[in-house]
N, C-alpha and C positions, 0 to 999 in steps of 0.2 A: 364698801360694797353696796351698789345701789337696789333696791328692792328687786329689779327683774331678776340679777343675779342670784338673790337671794332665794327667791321662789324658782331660778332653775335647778339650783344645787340642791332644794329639796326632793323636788320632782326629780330627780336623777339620784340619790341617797334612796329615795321613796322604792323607785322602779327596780335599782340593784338589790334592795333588799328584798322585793319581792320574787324575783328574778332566782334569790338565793331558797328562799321561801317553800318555792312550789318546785323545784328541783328535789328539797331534800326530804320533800313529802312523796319521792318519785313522780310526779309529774313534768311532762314537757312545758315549757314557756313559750306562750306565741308572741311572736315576732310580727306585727303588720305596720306595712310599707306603701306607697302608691307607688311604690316603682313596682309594683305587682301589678297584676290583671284582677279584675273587680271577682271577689271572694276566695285569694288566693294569700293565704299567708305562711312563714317557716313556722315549726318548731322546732325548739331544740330542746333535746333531750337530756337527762341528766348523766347519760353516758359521754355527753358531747357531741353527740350526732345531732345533724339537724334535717329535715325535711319538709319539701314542699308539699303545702296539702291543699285542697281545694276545703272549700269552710262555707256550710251554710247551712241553718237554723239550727248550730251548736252540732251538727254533723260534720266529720271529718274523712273526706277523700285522699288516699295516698297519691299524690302525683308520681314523685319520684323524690327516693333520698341523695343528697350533695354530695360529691366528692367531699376529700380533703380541703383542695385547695379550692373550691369553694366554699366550705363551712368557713373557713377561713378568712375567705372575704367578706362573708355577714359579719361575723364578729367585728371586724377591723370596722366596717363600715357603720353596725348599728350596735353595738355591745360598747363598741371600744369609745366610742361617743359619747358616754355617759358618763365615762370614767375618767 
């Protein structure tokens, strides 16, 4: 295993654990993307829900919470990635 690998498996061990972390402290985990619009990232929830918020100076605007089968597609797309 060459060094990048190394240091990405940490950094994805690192993130899932925190991930698991600040869920079980009840807290949402933010999810940011540049497939977003600039100050715009999910969380998700420790219930499993996740939502779109608008995010600026550590304030949080509710946009709008995701279906199913969108929550579903974050996951796949940036949860599942790590794993």
């Amino acid at each position: 295993m060459g060094q990048n690998s190394q240091i990405q498996e940490s950094v994805t061990v690192a993130i899932l654990q925190l991930r698991k972390d600040t869920h079980a402290k009840g807290f949402p985990f933010m999810i940011n993307t540049v497939d977003l619009p600039t100050h715009q990232c999910y969380l998700e929830y420790p219930d499993g829900s996740i939502r779109l918020v608008y995010a600026k100076n550590n304030d949080f605007a509710d946009v709008r919470k995701l279906s199913k089968r969108e929550q579903k597609i974050i996951r796949e797309k940036y949860i599942a990635a790590w794993i």
